[in-house]
TORNU-521419 format. One line per 2 residues: number of its first residue (from 1); their letters; for each residue x, y, z of C-alpha. Coordinates in steps of 0.02 Angstrom, whole numbers, plus 50000, padded with zeros to 5 digits. Example, Ala and Ser with C-alpha at 12.3 -4.5 7.8 and 13.67 -1.06 7.14 Angstrom:
BEGIN
1	as	50615,49775,50390 | 50684,49947,50357 .
END
This chain:
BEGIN
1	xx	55650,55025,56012 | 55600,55115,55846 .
3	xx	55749,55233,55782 | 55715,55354,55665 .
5	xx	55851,55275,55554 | 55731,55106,55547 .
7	xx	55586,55208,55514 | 55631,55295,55385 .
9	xx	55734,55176,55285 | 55567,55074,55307 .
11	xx	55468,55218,55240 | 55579,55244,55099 .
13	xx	55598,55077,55043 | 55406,55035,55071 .
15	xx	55356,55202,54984 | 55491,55192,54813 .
17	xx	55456,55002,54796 | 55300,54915,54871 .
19	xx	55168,55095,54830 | 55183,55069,54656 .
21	xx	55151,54883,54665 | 54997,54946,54731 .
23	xx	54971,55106,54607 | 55001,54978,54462 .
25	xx	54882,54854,54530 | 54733,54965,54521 .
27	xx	54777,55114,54392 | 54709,55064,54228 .
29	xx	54543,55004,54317 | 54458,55180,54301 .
31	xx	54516,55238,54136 | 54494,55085,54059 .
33	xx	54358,55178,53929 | 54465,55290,53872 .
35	xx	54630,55188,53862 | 54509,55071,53747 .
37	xx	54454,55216,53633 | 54649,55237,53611 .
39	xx	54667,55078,53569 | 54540,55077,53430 .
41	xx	54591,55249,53365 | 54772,55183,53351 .
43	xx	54733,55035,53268 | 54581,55126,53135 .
45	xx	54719,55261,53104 | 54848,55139,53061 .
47	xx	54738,55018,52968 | 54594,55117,52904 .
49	xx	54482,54995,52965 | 54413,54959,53129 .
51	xx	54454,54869,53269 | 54381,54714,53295 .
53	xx	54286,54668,53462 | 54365,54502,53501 .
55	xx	54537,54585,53467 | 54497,54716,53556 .
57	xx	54455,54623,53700 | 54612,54528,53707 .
59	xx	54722,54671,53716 | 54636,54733,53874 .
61	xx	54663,54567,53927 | 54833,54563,53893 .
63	xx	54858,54738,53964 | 54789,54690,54121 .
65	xx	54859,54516,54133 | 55030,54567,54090 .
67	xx	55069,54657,54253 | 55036,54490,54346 .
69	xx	55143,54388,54221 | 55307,54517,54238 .
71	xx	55294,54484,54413 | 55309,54303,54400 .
73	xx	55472,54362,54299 | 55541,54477,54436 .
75	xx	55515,54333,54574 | 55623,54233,54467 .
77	xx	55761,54354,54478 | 55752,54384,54659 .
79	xx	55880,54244,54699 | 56018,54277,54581 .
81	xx	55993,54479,54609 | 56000,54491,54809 .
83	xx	56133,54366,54807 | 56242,54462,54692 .
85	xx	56196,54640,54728 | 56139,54641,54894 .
87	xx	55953,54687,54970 | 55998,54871,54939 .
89	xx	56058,54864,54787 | 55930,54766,54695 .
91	xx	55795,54886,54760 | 55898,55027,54672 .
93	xx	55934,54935,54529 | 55737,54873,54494 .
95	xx	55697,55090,54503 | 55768,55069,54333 .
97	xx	55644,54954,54258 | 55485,55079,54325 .
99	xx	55558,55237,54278 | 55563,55167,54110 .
101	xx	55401,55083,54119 | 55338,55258,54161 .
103	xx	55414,55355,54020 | 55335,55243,53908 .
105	xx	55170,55238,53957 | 55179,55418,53983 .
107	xx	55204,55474,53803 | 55115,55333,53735 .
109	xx	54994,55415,53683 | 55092,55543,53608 .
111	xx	55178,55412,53502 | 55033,55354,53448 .
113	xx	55067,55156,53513 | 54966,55047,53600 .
115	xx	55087,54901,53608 | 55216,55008,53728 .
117	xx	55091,55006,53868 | 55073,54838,53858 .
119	xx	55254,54814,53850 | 55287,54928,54004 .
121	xx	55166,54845,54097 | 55282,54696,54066 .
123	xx	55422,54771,54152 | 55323,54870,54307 .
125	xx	55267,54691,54328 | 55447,54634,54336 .
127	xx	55458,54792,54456 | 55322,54737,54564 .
129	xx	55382,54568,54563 | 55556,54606,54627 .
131	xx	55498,54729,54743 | 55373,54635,54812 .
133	xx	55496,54503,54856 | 55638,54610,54919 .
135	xx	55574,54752,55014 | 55482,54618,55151 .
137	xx	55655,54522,55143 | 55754,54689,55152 .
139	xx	55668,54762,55292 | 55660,54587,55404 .
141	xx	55841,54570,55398 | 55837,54737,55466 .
143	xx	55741,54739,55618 | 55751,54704,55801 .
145	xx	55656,54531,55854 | 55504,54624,55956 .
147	xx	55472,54759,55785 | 55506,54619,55648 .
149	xx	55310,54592,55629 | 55279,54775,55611 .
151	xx	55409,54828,55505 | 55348,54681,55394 .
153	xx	55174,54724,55377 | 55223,54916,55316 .
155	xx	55257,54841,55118 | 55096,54788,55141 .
157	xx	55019,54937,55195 | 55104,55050,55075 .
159	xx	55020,54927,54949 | 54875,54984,54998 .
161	xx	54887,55157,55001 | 54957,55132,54811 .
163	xx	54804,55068,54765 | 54702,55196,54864 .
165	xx	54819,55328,54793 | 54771,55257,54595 .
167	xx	54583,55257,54642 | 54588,55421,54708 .
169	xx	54685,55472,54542 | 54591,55393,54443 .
171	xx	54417,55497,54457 | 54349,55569,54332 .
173	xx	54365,55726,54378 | 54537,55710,54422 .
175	xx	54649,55604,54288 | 54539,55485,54239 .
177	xx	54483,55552,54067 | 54534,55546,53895 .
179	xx	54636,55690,53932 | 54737,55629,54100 .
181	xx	54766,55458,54089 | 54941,55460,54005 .
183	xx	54986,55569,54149 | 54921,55456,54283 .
185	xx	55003,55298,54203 | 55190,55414,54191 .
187	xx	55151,55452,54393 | 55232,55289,54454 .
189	xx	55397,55355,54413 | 55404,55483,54550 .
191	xx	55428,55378,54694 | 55562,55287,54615 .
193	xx	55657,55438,54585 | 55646,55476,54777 .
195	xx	55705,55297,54835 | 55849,55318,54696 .
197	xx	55892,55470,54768 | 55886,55428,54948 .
199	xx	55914,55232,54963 | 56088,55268,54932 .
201	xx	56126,55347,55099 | 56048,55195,55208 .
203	xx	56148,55049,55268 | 56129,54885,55193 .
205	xx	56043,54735,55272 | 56190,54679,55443 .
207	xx	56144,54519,55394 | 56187,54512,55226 .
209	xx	56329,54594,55260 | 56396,54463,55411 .
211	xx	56346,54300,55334 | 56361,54330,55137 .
213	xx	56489,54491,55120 | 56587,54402,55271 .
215	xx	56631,54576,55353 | 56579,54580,55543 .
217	xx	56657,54772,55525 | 56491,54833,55422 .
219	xx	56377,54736,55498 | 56422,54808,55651 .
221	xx	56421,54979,55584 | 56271,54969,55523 .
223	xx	56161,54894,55674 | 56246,55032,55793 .
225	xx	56142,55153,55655 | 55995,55060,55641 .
227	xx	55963,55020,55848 | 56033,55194,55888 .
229	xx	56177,55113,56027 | 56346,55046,56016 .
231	xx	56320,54889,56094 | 56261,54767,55965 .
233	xx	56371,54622,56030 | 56199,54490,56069 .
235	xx	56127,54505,55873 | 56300,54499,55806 .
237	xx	56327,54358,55911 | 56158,54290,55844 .
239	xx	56219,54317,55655 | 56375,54192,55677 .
241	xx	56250,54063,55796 | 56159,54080,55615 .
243	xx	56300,54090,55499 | 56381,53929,55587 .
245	xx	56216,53825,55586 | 56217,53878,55384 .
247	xx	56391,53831,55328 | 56335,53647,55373 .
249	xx	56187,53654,55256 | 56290,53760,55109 .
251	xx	56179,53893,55007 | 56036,53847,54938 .
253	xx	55951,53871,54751 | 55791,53843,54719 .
255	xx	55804,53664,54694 | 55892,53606,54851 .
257	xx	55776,53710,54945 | 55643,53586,54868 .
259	xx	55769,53430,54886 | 55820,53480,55088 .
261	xx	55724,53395,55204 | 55772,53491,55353 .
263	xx	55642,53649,55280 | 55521,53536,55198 .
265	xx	55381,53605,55312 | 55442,53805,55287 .
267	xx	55425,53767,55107 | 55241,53693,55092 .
269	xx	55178,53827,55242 | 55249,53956,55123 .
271	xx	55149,53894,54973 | 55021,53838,55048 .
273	xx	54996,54020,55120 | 55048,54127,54951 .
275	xx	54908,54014,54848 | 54797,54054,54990 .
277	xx	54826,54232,54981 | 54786,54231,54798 .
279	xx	54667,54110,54761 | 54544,54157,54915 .
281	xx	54479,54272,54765 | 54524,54454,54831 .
283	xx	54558,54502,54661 | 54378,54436,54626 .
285	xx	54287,54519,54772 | 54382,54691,54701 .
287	xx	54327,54659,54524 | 54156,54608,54571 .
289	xx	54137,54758,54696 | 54083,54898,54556 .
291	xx	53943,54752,54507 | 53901,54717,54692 .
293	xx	53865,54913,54715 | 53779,54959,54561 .
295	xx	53633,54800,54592 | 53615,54877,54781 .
297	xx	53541,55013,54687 | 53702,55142,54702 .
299	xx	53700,55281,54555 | 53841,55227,54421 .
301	xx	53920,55409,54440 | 53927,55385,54638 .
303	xx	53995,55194,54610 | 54204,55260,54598 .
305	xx	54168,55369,54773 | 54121,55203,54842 .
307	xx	54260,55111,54771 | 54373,55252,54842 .
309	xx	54291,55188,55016 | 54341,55022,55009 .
311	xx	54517,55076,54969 | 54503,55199,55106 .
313	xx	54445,55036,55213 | 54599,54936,55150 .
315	xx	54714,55061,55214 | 54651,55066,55379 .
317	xx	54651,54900,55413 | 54822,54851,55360 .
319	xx	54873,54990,55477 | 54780,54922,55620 .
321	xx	54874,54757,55574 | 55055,54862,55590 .
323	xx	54991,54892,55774 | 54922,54728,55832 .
325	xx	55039,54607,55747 | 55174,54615,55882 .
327	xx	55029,54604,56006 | 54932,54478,55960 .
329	xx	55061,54369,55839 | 55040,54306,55678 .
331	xx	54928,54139,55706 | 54785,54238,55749 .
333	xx	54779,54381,55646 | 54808,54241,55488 .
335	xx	54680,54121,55565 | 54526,54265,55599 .
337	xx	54582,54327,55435 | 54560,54175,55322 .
339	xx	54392,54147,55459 | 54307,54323,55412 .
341	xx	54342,54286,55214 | 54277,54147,55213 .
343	xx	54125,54178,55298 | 54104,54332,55200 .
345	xx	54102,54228,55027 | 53986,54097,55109 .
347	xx	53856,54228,55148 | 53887,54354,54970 .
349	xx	53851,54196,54875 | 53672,54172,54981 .
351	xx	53639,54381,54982 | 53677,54389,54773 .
353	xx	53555,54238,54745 | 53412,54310,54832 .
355	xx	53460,54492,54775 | 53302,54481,54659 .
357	xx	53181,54425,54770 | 53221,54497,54940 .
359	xx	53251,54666,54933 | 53374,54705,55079 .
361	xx	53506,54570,55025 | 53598,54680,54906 .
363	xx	53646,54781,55086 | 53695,54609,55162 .
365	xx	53809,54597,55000 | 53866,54757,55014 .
367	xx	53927,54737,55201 | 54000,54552,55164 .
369	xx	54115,54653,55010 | 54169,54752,55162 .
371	xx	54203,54620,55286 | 54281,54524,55167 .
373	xx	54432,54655,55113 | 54419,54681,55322 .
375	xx	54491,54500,55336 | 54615,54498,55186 .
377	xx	54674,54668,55260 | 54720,54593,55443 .
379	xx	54802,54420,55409 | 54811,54359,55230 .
381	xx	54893,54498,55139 | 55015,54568,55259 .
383	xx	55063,54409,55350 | 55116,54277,55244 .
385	xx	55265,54378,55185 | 55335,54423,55362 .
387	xx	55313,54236,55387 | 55423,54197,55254 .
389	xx	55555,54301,55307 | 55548,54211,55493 .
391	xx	55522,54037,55441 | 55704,54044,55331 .
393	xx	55871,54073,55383 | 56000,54199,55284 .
395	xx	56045,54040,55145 | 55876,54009,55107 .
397	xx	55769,54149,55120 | 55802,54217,54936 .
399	xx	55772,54066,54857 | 55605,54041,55003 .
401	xx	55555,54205,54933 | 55587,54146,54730 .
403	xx	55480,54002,54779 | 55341,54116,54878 .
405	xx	55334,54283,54745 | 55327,54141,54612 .
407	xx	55169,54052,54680 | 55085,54218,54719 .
409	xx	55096,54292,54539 | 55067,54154,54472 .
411	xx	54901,54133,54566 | 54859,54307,54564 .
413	xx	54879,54281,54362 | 54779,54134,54361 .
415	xx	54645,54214,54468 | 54650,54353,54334 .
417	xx	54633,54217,54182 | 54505,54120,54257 .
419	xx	54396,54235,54342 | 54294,54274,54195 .
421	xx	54256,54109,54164 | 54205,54059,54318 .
423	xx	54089,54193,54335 | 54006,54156,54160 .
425	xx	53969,53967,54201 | 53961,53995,54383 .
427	xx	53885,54152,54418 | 53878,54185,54613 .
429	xx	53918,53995,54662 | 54101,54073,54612 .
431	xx	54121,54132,54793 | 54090,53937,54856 .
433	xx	54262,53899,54764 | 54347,54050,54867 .
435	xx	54245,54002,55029 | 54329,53823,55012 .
437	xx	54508,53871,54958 | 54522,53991,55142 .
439	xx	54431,53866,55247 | 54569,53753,55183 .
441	xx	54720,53865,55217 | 54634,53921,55360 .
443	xx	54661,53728,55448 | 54827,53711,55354 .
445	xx	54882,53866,55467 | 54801,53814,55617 .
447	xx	54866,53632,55626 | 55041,53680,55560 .
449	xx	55106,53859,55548 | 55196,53896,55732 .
451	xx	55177,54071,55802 | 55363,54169,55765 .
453	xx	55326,54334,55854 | 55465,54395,55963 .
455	xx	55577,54248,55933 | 55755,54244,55843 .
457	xx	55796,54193,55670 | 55877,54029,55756 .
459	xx	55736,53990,55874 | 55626,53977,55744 .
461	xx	55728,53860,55661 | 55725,53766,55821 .
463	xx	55505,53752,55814 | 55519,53684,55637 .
465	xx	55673,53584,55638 | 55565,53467,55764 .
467	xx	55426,53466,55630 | 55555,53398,55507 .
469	xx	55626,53293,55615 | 55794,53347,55586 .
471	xx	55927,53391,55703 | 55985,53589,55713 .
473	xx	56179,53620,55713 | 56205,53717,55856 .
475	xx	56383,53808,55840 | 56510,53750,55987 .
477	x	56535,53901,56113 .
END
């Protein structure tokens, strides 16, 4: 069952690390304007002469495409970090690098520097990149078997409601002006401050605890909190049946997770599903949306309300996936996901080539945008990390998720770079690229990836050690 001890170290953890993720995703999107006006001030005050346009463009570029590249940082630290410091403390540790982060671009503007926020959005990417990594990793280490696909989806969720949070923020008439957007960059800094505050009093991951720190004592300590009863002997039990089948293989790094042919599968299902995620062009369908709305013939004042919507939409999905997940499993929530996507791009690239001509297709455009961010919201962005933390055992799963955070930043960076330039010699046929990338995960996932709800750590193992054709240790009773 759910204690309140799981929930809330859940909520706190999801809320201090994966929200800003979110926030950060989304924030500079609305006041973009103004941010750019402080850019060219800066620069005119300092050098007396304006700012060029090409330059000018490639520091928004930068500034966006920097959060992206920190992450790819911060997923290279996740191995060496939980490792040494434990699930726990890395996530207190990483509050460091956004409170930081959100002093600086806080009082940017008072300090008259343009090159801090683009700095600091260096480091909330290393943030975000860590964070996005451990919290997932934290929390399914954490939970009972029959809540693992629940608890996992709830980083994903509080994604969302970052990003929803930012949009909301962002209006105009709210901090999204040339007087408020310091302010609403500094914001991220709060929840940190609560997780640093807080995290502190929550156990640390039992497994980490068992099978790296070697003490059965805290481990056990720490389930009887977190399942709310004093019997804990069948998952301890579990642990060592884990723990044994591990000291045969020795830990892994990065490179003998690549080199071990007993996870070869886990691996490519992992990438195979992170480049997915990516590259099935959500970031595009967001950044196209304002576009999408204002050729439907929606007013360019009501266009951030509608924007909010979506958002709104996001949320409620992801949440719908917290409930079903356990119900339904992972397959099919992944495999209708990557289905409704990439329908959705097969029929927005139709409904924006005959927007001209027929006049109802901006709608149909309109309501593919929606169904669209439906499907990402249900299976591809919430799953494929829950999946990860399943389809690896204690050794491998921080280097599994180096190898995953890696190949998702560094998609969602390339998505970022190349987007632009896609659109420009592509137009609309753009979606056609995205249609074909999730029909193609979409039978990856259906021909490979085995459904993991309810099952242990070690059975698992079990499903995919036949794929490998390897033999799984089994420890002597």
């Amino acid at each position: 069952k759910m204690t309140l001890l799981l929930a809330l170290v859940a909520l706190i953890s999801a809320f201090g690390s994966s929200f800003q993720y979110g926030y950060n995703v989304s924030v500079i999107n609305s006041p973009a304007p103004y941010m750019q006006d402080f850019y060219n001030r800066t620069y005119l005050g300092r050098t007396g002469v304006p700012m060029d346009r090409g330059f000018q463009t490639l520091l928004w570029s930068l500034t966006v495409s920097m959060f992206p590249l920190g992450g790819l940082f911060g997923s290279l630290m996740v191995w060496p970090m939980v490792n040494s410091c434990g699930r726990k403390g890395t996530l207190l540790i990483n509050n460091l690098f956004s409170i930081t982060a959100a002093i600086l671009m806080g009082t940017s503007e008072l300090a008259k520097t343009f090159e801090v926020i683009i700095l600091s959005r260096v480091v909330m990417g290393i943030f975000a990149g860590l964070a996005s990594n451990v919290v997932p990793m934290f929390l399914g280490e954490m939970s009972p078997k029959n809540l693992r696909g629940a608890i996992g989806v709830v980083p994903q969720l509080f994604i969302t409601i970052g990003i929803l949070a930012a949009q909301i923020l962002g209006l105009s008439s709210i901090l999204g002006n040339a007087k408020g957007w310091p302010l609403l960059l500094g914001l991220t800094g709060i929840p940190s401050l609560v997780q640093l505050l807080t995290l502190p009093f929550f156990p640390e991951s039992p497994r980490h605890l068992l099978i790296q720190k070697g003490s059965e004592e805290q481990a056990r300590r720490a389930l009887q909190r977190l399942r709310g009863w004093e019997d804990v002997d069948d998952e301890i039990q579990e642990m060592y049946q884990e723990n044994q089948s591990e000291k045969e293989e020795g830990h892994f790094s990065v490179l003998s997770l690549f080199t071990f042919r007993g996870l070869r599968w886990q691996l490519i299902s992992i990438i195979v599903m992170m480049a997915g995620q990516q590259l099935s062009g959500v970031n595009g369908v967001f950044y196209y949306a304002d576009r999408i709305f204002e050729s439907a013939g929606v007013h360019s004042s009501s266009i951030q309300y509608v924007t909010v919507s979506i958002g709104a939409i996001n949320v409620v999905m992801t949440l719908l996936a917290v409930f079903i997940v356990e119900s339904l499993g992972r397959r099919i929530l992944l495999l209708a996901g990557f289905v409704l996507c990439s329908a959705s791009c097969a029929i927005l690239t139709l409904a924006l080539n005959l927007q001209t001509t027929v006049s109802w297709m901006s709608y149909l455009s309109i309501v593919c945008v929606i169904a669209y961010i439906i499907g990402h919201a249900i299976g591809p962005s919430p799953i494929p990390a829950v999946m990860i933390t399943e389809m690896f055992l204690q050794s491998s799963r921080p280097a599994a998720f180096m190898v995953g955070g890696s190949v998702h930043w560094l998609s969602n960076f390339t998505v970022g770079l190349v987007f632009l330039y896609m659109e420009a010699g592509l137009g609309p046929y753009s979606f056609l690229i995205f249609c074909a990338i999730c029909v193609a995960t979409m039978l990856y996932i259906f021909f490979i990836v085995p459904e993991t709800k309810n099952k242990t750590f070690m059975e698992i193992n079990r499903i995919m050690a036949k794929r490998n054709k390897v033999e799984v240790q089994e420890s002597k009773e």
